[in-house]
PDB file with one MODEL, atoms N, CA, C and O in Angstrom:
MODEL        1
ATOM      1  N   UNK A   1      -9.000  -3.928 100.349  1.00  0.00           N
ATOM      2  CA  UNK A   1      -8.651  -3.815  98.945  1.00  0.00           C
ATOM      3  C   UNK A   1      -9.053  -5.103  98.232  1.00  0.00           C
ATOM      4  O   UNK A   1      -9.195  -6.076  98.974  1.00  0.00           O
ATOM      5  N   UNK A   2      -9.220  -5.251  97.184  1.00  0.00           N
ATOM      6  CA  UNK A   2     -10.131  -5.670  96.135  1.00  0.00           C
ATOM      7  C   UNK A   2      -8.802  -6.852  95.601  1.00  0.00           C
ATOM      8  O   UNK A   2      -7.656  -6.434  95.434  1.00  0.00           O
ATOM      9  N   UNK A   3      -9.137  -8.218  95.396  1.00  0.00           N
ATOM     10  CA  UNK A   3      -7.938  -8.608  94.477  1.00  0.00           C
ATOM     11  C   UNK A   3      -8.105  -8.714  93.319  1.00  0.00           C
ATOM     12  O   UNK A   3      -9.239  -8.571  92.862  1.00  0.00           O
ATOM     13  N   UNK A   4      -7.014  -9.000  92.493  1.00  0.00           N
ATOM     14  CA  UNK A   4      -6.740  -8.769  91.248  1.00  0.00           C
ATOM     15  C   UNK A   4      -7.466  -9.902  90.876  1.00  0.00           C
ATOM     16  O   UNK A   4      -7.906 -10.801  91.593  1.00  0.00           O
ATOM     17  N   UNK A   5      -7.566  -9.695  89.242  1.00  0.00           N
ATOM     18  CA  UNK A   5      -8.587 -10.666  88.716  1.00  0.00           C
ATOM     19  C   UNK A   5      -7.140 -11.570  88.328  1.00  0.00           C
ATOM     20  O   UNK A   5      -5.947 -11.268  88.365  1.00  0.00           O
ATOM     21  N   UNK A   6      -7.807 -12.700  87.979  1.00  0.00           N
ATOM     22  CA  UNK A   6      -7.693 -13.472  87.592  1.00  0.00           C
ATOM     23  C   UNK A   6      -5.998 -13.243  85.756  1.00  0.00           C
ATOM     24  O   UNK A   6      -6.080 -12.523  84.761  1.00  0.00           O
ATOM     25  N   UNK A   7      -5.180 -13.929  86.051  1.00  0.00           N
ATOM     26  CA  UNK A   7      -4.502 -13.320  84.723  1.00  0.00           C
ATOM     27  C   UNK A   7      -4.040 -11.671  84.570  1.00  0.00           C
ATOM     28  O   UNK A   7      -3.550 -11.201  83.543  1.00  0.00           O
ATOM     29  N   UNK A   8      -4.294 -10.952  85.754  1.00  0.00           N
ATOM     30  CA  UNK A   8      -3.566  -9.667  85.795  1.00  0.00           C
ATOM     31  C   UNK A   8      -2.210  -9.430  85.929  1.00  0.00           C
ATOM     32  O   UNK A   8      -1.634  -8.428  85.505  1.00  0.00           O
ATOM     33  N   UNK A   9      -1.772 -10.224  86.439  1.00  0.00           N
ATOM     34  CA  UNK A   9      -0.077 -10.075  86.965  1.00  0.00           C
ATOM     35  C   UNK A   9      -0.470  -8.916  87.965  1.00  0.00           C
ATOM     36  O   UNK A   9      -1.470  -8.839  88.680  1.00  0.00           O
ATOM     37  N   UNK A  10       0.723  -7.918  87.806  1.00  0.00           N
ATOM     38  CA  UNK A  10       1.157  -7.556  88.653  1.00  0.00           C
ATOM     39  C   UNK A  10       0.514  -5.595  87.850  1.00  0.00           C
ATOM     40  O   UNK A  10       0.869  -4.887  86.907  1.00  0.00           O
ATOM     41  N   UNK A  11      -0.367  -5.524  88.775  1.00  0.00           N
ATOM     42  CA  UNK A  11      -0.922  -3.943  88.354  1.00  0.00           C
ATOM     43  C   UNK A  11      -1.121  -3.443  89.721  1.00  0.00           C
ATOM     44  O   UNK A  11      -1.284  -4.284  90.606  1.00  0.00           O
ATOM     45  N   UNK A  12      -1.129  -2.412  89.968  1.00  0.00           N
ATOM     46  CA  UNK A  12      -1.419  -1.402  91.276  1.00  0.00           C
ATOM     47  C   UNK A  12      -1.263   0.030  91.008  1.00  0.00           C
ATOM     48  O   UNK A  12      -0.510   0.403  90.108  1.00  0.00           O
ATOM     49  N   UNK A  13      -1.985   0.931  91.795  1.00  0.00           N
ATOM     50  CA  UNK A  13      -1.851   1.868  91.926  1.00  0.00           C
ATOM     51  C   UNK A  13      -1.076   2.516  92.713  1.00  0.00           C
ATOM     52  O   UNK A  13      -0.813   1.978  93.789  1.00  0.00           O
ATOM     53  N   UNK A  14      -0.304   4.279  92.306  1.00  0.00           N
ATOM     54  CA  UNK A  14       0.813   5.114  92.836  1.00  0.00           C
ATOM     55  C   UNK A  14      -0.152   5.603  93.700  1.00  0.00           C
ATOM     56  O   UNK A  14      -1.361   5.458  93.882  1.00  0.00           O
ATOM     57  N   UNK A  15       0.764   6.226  94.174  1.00  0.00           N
ATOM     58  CA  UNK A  15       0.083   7.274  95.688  1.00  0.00           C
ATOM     59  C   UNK A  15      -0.679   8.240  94.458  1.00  0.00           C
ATOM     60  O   UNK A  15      -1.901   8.384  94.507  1.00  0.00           O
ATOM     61  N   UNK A  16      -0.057   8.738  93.610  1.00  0.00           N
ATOM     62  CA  UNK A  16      -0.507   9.888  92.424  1.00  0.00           C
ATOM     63  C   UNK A  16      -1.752   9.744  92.204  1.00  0.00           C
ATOM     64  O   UNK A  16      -2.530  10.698  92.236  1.00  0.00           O
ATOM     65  N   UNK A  17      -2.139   8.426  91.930  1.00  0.00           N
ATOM     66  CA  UNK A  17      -2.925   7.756  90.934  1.00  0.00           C
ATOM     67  C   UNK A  17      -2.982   6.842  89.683  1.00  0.00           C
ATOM     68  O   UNK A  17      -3.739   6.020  89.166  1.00  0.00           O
ATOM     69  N   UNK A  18      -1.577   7.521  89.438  1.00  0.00           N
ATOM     70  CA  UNK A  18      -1.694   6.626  88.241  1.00  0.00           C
ATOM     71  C   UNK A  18      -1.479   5.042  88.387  1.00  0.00           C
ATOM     72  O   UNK A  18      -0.566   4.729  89.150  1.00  0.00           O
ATOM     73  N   UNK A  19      -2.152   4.044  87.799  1.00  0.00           N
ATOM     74  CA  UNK A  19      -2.114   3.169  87.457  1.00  0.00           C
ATOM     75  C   UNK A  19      -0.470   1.942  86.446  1.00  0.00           C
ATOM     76  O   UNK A  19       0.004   2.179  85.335  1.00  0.00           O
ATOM     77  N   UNK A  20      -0.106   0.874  87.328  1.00  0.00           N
ATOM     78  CA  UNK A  20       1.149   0.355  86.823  1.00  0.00           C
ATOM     79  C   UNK A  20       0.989  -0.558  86.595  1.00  0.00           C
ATOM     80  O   UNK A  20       0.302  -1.106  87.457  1.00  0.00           O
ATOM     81  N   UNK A  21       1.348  -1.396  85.530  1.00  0.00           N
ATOM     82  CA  UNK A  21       1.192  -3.019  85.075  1.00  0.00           C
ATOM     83  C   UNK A  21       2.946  -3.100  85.085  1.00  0.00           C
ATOM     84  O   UNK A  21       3.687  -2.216  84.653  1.00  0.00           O
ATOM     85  N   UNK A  22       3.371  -4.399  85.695  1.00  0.00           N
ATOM     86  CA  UNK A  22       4.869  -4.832  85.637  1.00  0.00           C
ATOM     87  C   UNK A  22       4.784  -5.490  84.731  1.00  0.00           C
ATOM     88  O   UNK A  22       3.752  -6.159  84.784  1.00  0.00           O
ATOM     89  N   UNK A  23       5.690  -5.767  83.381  1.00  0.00           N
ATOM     90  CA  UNK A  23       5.387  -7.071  82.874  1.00  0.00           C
ATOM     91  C   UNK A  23       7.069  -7.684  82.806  1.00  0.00           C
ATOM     92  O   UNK A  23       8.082  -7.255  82.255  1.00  0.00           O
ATOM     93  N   UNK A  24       6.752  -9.007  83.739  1.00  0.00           N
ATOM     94  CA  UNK A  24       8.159  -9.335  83.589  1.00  0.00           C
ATOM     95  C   UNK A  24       8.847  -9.899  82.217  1.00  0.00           C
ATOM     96  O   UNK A  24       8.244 -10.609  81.412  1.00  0.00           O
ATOM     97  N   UNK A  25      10.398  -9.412  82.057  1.00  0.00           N
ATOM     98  CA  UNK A  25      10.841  -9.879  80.663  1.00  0.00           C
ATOM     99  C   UNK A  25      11.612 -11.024  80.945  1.00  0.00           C
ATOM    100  O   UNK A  25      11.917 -11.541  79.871  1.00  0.00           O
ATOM    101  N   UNK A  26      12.064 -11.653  81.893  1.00  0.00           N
ATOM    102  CA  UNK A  26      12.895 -12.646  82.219  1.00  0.00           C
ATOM    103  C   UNK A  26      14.314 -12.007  82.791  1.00  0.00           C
ATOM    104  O   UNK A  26      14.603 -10.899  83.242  1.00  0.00           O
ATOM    105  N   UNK A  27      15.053 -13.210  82.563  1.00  0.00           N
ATOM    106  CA  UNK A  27      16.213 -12.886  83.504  1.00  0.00           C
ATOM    107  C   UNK A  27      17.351 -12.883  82.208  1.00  0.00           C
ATOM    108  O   UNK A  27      17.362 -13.699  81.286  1.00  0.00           O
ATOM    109  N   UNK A  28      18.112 -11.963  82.362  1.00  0.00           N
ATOM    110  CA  UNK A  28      19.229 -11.609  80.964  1.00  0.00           C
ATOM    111  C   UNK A  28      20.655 -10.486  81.682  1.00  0.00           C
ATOM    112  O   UNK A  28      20.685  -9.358  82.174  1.00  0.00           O
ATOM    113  N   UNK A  29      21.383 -11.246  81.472  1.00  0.00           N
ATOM    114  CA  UNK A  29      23.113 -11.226  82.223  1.00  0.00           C
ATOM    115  C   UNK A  29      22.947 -10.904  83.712  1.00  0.00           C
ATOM    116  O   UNK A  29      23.396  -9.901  84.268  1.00  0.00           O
ATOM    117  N   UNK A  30      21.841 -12.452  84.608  1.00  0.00           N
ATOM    118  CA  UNK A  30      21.800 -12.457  85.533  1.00  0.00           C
ATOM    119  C   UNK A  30      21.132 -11.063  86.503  1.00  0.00           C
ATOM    120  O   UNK A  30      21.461 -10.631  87.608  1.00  0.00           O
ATOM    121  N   UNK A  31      20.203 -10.681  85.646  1.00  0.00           N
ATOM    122  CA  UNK A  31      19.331  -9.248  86.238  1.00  0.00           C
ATOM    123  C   UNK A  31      18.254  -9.415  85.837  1.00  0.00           C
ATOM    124  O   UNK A  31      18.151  -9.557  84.618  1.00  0.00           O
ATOM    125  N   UNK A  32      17.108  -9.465  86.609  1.00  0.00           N
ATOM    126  CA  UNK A  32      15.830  -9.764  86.503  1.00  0.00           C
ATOM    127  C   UNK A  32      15.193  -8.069  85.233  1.00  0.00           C
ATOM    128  O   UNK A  32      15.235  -6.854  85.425  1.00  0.00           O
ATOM    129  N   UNK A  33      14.787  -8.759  84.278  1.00  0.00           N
ATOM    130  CA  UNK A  33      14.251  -7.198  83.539  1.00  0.00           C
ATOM    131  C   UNK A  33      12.960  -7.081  83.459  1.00  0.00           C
ATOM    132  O   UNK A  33      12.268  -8.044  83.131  1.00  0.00           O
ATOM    133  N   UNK A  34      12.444  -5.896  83.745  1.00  0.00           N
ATOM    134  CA  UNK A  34      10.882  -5.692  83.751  1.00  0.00           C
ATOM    135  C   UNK A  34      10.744  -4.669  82.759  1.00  0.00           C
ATOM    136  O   UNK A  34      11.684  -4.236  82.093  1.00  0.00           O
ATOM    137  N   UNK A  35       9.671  -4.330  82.682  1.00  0.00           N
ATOM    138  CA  UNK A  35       9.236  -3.209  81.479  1.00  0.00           C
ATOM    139  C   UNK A  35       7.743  -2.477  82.403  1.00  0.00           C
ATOM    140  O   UNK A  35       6.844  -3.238  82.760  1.00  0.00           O
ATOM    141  N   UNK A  36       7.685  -1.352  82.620  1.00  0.00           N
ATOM    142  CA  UNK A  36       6.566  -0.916  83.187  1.00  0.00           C
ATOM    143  C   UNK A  36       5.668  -0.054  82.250  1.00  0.00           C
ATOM    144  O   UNK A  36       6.046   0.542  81.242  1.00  0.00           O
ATOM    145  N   UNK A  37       4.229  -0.104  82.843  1.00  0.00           N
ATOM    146  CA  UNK A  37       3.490   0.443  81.657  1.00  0.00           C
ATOM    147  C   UNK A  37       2.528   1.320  82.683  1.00  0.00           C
ATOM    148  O   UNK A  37       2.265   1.138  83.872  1.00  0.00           O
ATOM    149  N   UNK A  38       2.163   2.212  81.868  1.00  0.00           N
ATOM    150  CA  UNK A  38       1.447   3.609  83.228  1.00  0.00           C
ATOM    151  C   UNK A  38       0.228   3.859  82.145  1.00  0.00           C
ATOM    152  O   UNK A  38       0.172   3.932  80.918  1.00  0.00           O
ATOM    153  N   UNK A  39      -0.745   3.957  83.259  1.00  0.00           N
ATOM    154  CA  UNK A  39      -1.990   4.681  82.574  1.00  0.00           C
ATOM    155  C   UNK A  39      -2.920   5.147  83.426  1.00  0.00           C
ATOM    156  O   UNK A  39      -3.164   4.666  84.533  1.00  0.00           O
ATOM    157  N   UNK A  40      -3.559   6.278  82.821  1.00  0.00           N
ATOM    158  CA  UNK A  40      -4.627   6.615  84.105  1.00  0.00           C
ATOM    159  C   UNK A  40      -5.767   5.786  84.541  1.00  0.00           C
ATOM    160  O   UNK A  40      -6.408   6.008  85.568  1.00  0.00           O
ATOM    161  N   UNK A  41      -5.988   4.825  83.721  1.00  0.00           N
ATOM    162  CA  UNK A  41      -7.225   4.124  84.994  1.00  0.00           C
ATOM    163  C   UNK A  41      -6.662   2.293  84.894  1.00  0.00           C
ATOM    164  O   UNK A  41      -5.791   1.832  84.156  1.00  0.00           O
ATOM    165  N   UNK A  42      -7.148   1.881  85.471  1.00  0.00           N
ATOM    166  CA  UNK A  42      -6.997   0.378  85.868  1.00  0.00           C
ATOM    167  C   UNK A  42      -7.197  -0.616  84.822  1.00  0.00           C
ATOM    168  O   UNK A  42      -6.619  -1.702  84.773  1.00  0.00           O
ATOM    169  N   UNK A  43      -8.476   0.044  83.578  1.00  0.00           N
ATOM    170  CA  UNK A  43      -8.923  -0.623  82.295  1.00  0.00           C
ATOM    171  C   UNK A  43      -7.900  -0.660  81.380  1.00  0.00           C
ATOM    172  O   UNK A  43      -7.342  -1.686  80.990  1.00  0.00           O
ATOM    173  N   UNK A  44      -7.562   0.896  80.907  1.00  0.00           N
ATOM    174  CA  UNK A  44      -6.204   1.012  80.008  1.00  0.00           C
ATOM    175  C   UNK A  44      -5.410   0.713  80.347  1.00  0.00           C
ATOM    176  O   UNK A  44      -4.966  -0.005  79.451  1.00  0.00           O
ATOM    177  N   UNK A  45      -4.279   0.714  81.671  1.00  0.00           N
ATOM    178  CA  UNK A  45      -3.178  -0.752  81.658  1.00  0.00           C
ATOM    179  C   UNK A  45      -3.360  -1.500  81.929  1.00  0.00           C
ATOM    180  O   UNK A  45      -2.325  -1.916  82.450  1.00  0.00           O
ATOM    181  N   UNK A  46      -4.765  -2.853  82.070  1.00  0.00           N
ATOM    182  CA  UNK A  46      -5.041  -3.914  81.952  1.00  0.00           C
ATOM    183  C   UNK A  46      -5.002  -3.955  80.707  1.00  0.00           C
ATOM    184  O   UNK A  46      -4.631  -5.090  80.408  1.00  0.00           O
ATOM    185  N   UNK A  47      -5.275  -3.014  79.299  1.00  0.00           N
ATOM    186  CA  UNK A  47      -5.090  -3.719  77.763  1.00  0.00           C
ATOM    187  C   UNK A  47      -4.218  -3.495  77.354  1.00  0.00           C
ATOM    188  O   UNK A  47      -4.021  -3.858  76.195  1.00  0.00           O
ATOM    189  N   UNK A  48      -2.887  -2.547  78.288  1.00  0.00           N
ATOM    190  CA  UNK A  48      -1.666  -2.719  77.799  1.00  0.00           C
ATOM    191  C   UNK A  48      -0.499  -3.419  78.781  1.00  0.00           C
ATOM    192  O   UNK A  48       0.723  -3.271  78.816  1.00  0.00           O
ATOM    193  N   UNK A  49      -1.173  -4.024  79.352  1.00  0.00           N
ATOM    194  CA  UNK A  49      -0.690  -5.230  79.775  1.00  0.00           C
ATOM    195  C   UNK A  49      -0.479  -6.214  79.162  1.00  0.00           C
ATOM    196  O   UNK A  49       0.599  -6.760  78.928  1.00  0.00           O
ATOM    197  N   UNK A  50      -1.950  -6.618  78.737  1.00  0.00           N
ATOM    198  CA  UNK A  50      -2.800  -7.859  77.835  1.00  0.00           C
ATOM    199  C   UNK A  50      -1.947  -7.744  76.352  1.00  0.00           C
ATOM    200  O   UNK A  50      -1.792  -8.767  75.685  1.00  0.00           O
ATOM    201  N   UNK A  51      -1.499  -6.660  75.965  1.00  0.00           N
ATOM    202  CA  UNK A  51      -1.188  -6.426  74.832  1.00  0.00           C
ATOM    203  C   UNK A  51       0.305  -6.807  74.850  1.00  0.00           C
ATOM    204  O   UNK A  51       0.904  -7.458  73.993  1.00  0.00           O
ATOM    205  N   UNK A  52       0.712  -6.366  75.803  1.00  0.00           N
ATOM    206  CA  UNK A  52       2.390  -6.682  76.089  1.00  0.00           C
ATOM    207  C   UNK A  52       2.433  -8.193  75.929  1.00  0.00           C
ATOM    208  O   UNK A  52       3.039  -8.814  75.056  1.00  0.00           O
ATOM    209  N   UNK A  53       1.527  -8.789  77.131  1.00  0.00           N
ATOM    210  CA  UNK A  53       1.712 -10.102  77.215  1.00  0.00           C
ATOM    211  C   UNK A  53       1.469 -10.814  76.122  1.00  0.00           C
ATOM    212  O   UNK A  53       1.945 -11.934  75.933  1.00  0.00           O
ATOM    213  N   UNK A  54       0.624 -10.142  75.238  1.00  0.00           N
ATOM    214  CA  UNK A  54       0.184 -11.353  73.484  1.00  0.00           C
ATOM    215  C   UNK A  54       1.526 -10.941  72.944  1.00  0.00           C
ATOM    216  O   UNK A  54       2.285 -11.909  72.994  1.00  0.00           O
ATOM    217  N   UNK A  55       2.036  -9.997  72.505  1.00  0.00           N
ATOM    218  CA  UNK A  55       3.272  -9.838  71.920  1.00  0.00           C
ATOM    219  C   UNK A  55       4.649 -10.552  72.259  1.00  0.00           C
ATOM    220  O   UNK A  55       5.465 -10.915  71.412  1.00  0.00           O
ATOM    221  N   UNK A  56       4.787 -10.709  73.744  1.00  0.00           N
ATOM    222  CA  UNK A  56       6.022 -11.623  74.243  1.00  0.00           C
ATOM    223  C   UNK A  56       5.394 -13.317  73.510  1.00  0.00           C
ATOM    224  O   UNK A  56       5.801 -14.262  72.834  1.00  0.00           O
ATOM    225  N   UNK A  57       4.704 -13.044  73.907  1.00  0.00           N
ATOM    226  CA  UNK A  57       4.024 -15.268  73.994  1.00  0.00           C
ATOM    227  C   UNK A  57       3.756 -15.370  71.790  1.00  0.00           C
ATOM    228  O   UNK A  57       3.293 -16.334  71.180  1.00  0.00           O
ATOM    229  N   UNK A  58       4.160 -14.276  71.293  1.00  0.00           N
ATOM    230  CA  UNK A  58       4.112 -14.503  69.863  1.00  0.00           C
ATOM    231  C   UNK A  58       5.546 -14.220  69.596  1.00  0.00           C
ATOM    232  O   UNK A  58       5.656 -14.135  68.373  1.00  0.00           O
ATOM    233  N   UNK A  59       6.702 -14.033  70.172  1.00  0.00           N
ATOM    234  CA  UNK A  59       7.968 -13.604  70.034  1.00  0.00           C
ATOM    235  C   UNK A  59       8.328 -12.353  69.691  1.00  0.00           C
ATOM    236  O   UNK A  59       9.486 -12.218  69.298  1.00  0.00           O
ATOM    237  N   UNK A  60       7.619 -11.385  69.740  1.00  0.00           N
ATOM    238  CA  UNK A  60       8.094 -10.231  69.529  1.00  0.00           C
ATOM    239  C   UNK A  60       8.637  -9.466  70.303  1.00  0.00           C
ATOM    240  O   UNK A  60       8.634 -10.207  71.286  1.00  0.00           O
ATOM    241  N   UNK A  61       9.266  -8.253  70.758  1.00  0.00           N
ATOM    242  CA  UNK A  61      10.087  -7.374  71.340  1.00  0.00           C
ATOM    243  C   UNK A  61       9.267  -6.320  71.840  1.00  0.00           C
ATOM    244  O   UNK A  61       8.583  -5.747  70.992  1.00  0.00           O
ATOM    245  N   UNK A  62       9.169  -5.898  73.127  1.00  0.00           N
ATOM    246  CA  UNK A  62       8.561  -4.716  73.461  1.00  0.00           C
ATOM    247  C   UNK A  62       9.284  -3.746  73.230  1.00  0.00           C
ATOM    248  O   UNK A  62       8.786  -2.718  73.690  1.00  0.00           O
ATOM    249  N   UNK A  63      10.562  -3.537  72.555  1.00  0.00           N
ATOM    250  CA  UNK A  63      11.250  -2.669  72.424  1.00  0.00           C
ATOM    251  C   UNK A  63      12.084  -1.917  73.532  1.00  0.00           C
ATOM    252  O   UNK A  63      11.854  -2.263  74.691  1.00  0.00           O
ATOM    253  N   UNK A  64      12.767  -1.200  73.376  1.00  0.00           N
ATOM    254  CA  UNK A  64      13.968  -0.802  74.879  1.00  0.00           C
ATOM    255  C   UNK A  64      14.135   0.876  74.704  1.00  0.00           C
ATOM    256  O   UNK A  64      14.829   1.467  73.877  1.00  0.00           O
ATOM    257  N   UNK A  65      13.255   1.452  75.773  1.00  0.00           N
ATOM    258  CA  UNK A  65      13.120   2.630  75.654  1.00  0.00           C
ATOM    259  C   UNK A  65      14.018   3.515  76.042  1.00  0.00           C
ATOM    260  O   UNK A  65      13.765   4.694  76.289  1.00  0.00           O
ATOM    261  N   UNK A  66      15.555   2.764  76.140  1.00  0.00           N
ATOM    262  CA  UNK A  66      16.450   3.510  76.603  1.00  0.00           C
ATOM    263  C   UNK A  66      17.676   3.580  75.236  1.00  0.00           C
ATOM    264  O   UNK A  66      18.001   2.863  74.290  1.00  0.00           O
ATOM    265  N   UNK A  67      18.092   4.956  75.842  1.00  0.00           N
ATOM    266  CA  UNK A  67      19.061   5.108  74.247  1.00  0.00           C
ATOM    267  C   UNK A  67      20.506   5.192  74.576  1.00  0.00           C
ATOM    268  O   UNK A  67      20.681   5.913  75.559  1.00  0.00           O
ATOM    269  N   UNK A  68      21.496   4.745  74.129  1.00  0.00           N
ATOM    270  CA  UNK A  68      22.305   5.380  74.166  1.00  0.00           C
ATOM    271  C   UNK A  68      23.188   6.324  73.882  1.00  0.00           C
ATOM    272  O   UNK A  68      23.342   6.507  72.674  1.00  0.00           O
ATOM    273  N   UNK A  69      24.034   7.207  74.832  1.00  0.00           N
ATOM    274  CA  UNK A  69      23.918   8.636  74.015  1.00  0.00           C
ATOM    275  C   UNK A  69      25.012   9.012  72.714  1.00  0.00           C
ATOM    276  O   UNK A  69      25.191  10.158  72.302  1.00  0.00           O
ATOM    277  N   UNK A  70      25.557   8.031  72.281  1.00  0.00           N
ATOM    278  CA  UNK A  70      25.955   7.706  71.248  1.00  0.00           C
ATOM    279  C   UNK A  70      24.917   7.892  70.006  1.00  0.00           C
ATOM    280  O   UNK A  70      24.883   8.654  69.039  1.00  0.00           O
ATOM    281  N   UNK A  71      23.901   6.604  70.593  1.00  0.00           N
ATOM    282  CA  UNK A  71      22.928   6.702  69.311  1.00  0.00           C
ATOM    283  C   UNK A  71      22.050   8.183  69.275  1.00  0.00           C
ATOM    284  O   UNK A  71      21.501   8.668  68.285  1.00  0.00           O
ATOM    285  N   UNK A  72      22.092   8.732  70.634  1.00  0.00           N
ATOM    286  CA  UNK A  72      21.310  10.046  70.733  1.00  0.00           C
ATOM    287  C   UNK A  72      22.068  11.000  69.537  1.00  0.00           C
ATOM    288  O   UNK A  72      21.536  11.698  68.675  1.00  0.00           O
ATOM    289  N   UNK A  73      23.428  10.776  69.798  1.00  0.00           N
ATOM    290  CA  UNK A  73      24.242  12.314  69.264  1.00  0.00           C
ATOM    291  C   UNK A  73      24.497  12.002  67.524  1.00  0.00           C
ATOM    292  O   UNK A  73      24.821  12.952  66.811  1.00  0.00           O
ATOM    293  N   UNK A  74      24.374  11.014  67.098  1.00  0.00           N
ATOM    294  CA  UNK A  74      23.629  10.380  65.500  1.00  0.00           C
ATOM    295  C   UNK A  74      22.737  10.535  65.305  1.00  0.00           C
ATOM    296  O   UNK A  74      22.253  10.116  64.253  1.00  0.00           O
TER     297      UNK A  74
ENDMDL
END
């Protein structure tokens, strides 16, 4: 197997196929938080990787794709 280039972090492929970039968010009430990003080939989540990573290092929020069902039933 082939290594990662240079500045990839952490990408690999599922048994499926599909393609995973980790991007770590740091550590927050002592729990390491990640955010995962899926795409079908190796190019497209290398630029949404790249994209994640310009957005953290400019302060912005990748946003939190989880809801609660409070806010669901509003």
């Amino acid at each position: 197997m082939a290594r990662r280039g240079r500045g990839e972090g952490s990408i690999y492929r599922r048994d499926d196929g599909t393609w995973v970039a980790v991007v770590h968010l740091g550590w927050h009430d002592g729990k390491r938080r990640r955010k995962y990003l899926y795409a079908r080939t190796r190019a497209e989540v290398r630029d949404k990787y790249r994209r994640a990573q310009r957005a953290l290092e400019e302060g912005r929020s990748l946003g939190d794709d989880r809801h609660k069902i409070g806010q669901y039933l509003e």
